[in-house]
N, C-alpha and C positions, 0 to 999 in steps of 0.2 A: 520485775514489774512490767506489765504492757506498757506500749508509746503512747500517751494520750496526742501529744502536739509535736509535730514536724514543721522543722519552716526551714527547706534548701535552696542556697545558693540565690538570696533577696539582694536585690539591687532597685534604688532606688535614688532617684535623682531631682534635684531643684533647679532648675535654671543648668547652669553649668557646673553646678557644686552636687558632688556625688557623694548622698550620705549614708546610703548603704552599697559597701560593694562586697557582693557573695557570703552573705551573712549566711550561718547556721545553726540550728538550735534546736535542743532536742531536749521534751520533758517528760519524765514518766507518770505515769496517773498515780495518783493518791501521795506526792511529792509538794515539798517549797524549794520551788529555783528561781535562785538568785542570779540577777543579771547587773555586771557589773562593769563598770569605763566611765572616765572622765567625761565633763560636761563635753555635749559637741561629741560623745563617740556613732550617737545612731540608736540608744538605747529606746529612748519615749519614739522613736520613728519606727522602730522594730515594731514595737506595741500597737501603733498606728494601723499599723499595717494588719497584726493580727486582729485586731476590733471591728476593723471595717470603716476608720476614720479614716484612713486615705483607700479607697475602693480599689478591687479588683481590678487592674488595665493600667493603673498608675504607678506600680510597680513589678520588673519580674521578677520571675523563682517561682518555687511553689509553696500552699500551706499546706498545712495533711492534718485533719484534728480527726481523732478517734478512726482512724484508718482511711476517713474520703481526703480529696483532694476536695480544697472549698475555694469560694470563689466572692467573698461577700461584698459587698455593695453599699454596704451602710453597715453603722450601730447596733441597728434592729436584725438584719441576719444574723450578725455573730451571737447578739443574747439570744436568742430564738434557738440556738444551740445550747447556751448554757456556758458562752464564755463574757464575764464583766469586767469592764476596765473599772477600776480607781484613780482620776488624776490627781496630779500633785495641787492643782487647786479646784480645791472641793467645788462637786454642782449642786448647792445646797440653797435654798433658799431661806434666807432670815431670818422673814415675818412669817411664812409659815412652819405649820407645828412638826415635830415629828412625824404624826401619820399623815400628811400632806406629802414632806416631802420623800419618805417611803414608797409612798402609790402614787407618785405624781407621773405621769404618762403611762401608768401600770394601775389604774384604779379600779377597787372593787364596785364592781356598777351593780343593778338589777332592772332592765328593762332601762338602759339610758343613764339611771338614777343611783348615786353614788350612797352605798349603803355604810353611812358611817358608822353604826353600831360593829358591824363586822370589820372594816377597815380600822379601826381602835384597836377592837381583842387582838387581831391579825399582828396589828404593830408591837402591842405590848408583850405576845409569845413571843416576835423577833428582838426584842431589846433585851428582853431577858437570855435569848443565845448569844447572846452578843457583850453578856453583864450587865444591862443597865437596868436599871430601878426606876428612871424619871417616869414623870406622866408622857403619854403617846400623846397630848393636848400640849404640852411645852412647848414653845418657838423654839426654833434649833438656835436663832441667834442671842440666845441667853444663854447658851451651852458654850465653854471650853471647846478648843480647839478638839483635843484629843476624845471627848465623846463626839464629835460631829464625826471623826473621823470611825467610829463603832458604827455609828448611823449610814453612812455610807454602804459600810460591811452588811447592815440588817437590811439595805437597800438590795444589795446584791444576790440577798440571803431572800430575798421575797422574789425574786425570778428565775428560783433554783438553779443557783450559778453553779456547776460545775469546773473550770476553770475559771481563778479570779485574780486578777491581773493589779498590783497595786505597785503605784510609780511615788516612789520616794514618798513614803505612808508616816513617816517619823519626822520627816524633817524640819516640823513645827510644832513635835511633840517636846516634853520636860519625860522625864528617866521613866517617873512611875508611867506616866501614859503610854509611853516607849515599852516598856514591860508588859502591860493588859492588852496592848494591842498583839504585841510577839506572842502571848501567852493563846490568842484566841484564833492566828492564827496555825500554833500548834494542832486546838481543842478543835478548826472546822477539816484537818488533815487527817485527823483522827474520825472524824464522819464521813472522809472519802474525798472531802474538799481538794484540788488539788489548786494550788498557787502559783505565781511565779509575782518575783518582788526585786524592782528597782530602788538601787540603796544603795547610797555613797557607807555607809556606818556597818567599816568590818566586820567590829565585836557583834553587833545586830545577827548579820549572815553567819558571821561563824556559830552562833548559838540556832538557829532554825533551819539554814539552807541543808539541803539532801546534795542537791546539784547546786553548781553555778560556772555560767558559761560569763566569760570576758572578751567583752568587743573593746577595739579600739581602731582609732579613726576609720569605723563604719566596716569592719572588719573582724570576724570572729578571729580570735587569738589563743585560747584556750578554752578546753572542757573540762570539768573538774567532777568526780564524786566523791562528794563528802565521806560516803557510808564506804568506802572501798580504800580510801587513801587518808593522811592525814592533810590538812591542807592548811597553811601557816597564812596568817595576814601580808607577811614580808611578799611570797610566792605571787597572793591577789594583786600585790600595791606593781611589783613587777610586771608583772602582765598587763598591768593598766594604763603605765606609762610608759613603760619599752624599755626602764632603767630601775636600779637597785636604788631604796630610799633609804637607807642607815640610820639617817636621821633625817625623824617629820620636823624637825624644828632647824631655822637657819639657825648658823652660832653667831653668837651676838657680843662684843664686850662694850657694858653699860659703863657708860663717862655720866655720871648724871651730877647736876650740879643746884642751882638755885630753885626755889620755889616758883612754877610758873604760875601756878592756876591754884585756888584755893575755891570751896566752899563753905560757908559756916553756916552752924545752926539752919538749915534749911527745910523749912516745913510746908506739904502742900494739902491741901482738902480735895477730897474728891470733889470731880467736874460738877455732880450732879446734884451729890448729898453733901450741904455742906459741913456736917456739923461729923464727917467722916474723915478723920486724917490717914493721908496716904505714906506721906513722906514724915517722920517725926522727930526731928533736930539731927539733921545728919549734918555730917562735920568729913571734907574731903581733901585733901592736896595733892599736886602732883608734880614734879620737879622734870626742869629742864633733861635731857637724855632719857625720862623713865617712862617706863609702859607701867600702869597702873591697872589690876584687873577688876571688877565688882563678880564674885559668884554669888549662886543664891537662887531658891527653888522658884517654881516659875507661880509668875504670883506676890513676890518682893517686894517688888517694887523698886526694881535695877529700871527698867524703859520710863515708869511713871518720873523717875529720880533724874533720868537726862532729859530726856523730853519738857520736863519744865524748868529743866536749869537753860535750856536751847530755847528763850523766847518765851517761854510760859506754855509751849504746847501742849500741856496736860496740865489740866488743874484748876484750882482758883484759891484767892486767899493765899498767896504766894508770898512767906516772907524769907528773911534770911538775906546773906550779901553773898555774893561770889567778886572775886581780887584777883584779877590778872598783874604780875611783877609786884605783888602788893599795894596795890590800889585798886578801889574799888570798882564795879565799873556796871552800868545799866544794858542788866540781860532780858528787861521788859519784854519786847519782840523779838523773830527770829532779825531781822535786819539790825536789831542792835546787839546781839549779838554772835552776830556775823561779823559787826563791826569791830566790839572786842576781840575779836580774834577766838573763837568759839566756831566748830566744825562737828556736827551729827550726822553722823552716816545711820540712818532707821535699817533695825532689822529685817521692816517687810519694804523689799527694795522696789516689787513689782506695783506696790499698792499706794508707795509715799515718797518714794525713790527717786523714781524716773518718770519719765513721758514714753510710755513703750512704744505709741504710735508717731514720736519723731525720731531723727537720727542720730548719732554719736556726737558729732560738732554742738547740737542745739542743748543737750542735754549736760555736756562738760562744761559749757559756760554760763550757765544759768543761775547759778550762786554770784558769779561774780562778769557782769554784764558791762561794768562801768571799766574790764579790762580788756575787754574788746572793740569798746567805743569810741567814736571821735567827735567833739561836739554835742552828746549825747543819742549820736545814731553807732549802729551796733556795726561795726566795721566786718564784713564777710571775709574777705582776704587775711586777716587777723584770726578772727576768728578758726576758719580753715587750720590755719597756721599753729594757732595753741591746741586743736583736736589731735591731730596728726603729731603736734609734739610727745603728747600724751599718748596716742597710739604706739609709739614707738616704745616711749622710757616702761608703759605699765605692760607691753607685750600687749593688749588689745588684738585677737584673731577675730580679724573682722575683711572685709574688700575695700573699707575705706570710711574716712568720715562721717560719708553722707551713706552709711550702711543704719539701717531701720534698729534703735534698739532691741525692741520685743522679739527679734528676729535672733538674738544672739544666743549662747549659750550662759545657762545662770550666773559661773563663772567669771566672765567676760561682762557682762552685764555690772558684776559688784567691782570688777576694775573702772566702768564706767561712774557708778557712784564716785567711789573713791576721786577718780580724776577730777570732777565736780569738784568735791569740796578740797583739795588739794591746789583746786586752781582758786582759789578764795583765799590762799597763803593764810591758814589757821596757825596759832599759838598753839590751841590745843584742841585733837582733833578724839573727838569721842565715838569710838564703834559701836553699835549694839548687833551682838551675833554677825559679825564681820564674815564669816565662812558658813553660815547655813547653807544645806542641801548644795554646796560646790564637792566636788573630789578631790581628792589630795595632794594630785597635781597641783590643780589651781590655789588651792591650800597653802601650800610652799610660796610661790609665787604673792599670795595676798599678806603672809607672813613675811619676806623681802619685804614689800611694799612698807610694812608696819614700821622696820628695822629700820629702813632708809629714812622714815620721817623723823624716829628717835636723835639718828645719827645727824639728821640736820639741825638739832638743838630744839628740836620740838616735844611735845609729852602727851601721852595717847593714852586716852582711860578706855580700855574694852570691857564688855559684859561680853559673858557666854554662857552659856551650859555645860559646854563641855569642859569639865576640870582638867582635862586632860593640858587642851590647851593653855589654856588660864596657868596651869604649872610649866609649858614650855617653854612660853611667851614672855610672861611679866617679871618687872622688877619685886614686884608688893601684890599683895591679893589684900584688898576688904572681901568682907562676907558679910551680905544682904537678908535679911529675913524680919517679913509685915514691917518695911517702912525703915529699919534700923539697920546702922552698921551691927552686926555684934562678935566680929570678930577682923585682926588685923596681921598680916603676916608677911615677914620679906621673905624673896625667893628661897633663901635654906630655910626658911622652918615650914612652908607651907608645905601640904600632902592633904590630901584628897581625905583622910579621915578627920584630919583637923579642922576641914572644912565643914564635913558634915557633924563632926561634934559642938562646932559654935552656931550652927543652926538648930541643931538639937536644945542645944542649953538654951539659946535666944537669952543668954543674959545684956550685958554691957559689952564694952570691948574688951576682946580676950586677946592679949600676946601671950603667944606658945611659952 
């Protein structure tokens, strides 16, 4: 195959933090390569740099697409070639329709004048390359994650992209989305499309990638061809973190003892519609030393289910009791409980998480403000004092403190959650999607994290997607599906098909 894309010997630098140093990379046309390294390797700044988001002059080396040496300056040079970036968060607009935001800075005019009959048919050819069936008139903000993210593709697919660049394209997807996206990636490489795709999720690249080069800390470390060699996951996870992982899961031995946290009968209505139940008599517990998982396809009702057990933040029409030590105890708001001893770490950490635009200190003591206070003024020196604590104990790679969170690595970022609510000294601390879109590295590290809280006599109910983990991690798995438990399993009997067969049946509760 010819080179389509060269990029030698990239250096690029922030301040005094050097995030590429003599990066290299090489993809051949009509290929998917995979680029791969832990958060904070240099991957989305690689990208940067080929797009035109950090310009020509701001970093050196060279690029070479299609045999020139390029030199671009913005967005609009690199598409004007035919190369599209995809970021990790979508540039989609809500309120408007699909064909809005398809041709939006790209729109079919005539004489000035936006011919929307043609801008419709235009979009609904592109939707159908892409799979989709909706109307080109739908809001995209009524659409699922995993079509917006098709929409994107038909975006990229209307400026006849030739090379098309997508930075962690799954990592808010559920399996089946995960599959039609991988799948249409295949279907646009087969029309000559050639790709390159940023992805923490082996199994993903080992199924689609041709090539996959691995950076780590801002440094190319290996080249790989898929088509010429066989290439194991153990080999990728190696090169990614500089050391052999044996084992993705720390070892753990569960001491679990009394019942900490119960819920009963717990039923919620949708926000909106109320005569719609979301949650419908769910029945929970969790004991002292135990990691408790929830699985279940996306759409469950696993986030709707803590979210209003966490203060009532989803829902209305909210009955049912929840019992910390067995007594009951009022989870009305999040500050009550907060106060029972009740801790939510949200999946979307960037969006409900954090404060991106403040710094590490402001952001770890925010749940719990009344432990940094004197008098009721928020003591600085203290405060300082419990960030840096927590910088230390959760490994936080950061310059300090008073380092900007939105600045971090995503990573690092979900240590920063975690230290929040960890500094609120929870009974029981509930994750949802605790390692999305983090690397494996970090992975480990947020799995310690998990263990240390068990091992302090505390009990951690996680949701995830990934069964994988959910089988490495927990004591117990529930299994989630429209609103109901309908299956229960301790850790020997669970497996990944039991899983998916008590969601299949969707009967009652099912022990193996």
């Amino acid at each position: 195959m010819d080179t389509i894309l060269e990029m030698r010997g990239i250096q690029k630098s922030f301040g005094a933090v050097k995030a590429l140093n003599n990066v290299n990379l090489r993809v051949r046309q009509g290929e998917i390569h995979a680029i791969c390294g832990e958060n904070g390797a240099g991957k989305s700044t690689l990208m940067k740099i080929l797009s035109g988001v950090y310009p020509h002059g701001s970093y050196s080396g060279d690029v070479l697409y299609d045999g020139q040496e390029r030199a671009f300056a913005d967005i609009s040079d690199s598409e004007a070639v035919g190369i599209i970036i995809i970021h990790q968060e979508l540039a989609l607009v809500p309120m408007l329709s699909i064909t809005e935001n398809i041709y939006l800075g790209n729109e079919q005019s005539k004489r000035g004048v936006i011919d929307w009959q043609v801008s419709r048919a235009k979009a609904k050819a592109l939707l159908a390359k892409v799979g989709l069936s909706d109307s080109p008139d739908s809001p995209v903000g009524t659409l699922g994650i995993g079509k917006q993210q098709l929409i994107e593709i038909a975006k990229a697919l209307s400026k006849e992209v030739r090379l098309l660049i997508l930075d962690e394209p799954t990592a808010s997807l559920n399996e089946k989305d995960s599959d039609t996206l991988l799948s249409l990636l295949l279907e646009l490489k087969s029309r000559g499309v050639t790709s390159i795709i940023i992805s923490h999720k082996l199994n993903e690249i080992s199924r689609v990638a041709d090539g996959i080069t691995v950076i780590r800390d801002g440094s190319t470390v290996d080249a790989l061809d898929c088509n010429a060699e066989s290439v194991s996951e153990d080999r990728i996870i190696k090169a990614m973190v500089g050391r052999e992982m044996s084992d993705r899961y720390p070892p753990r031995t569960p001491n679990i003892g009394d019942v900490i946290f119960e819920v009963k009968d717990w039923r919620v209505q949708h926000p909106t519609q109320r005569d719609r139940a979301v949650i419908k008599g769910v029945n929970l517990e969790a004991r002292k030393g135990e990691i408790v998982g929830i699985a279940g396809l996306m759409g469950s009702g696993r986030t709707e289910f803590a979210m209003s057990v966490f203060g009532g933040t989803y829902g209305q029409d909210i009955t049912g009791q929840v019992r910390m030590h067995g007594k009951q105890v009022d989870v009305s708001s999040v500050q009550k409980a907060i106060k029972a001893g009740i801790a939510y770490v949200t999946e979307d950490r960037k969006g409900n998480g954090l404060l991106l635009d403040d710094n590490i200190k402001r952001n770890i003591t925010l749940a719990n403000l009344i432990g940094v206070s004197r008098f009721g003024v928020v003591d600085e020196h203290e405060e300082i004092k419990v960030a840096t604590d927590f910088l230390k104990k959760l490994r936080i790679r950061a310059q300090g403190v008073t380092h900007v969170v939105g600045n971090l690595s995503g990573g690092n970022q979900q240590k920063v959650v975690l230290s929040k609510w960890l500094f609120s000294e929870p009974e029981v601390l509930i994750l949802d999607e605790p390692t999305r879109g983090i690397d494996v590295g970090a992975k480990y590290e947020i799995y310690n994290i998990i263990n240390q809280v068990v091992a302090a006599g505390k009990c951690v109910v996680m949701i995830s997607s990934e069964m994988p983990e959910l089988l490495g991690m927990c004591d117990r798995v529930y299994v989630m599906n429209e609103g109901r438990f309908v299956g229960e399993f301790t850790a020997e009997e669970v497996s990944q098909e039991k899983i998916m067969r008590a969601i299949m049946r969707n009967g009652g509760i099912e022990n193996a």
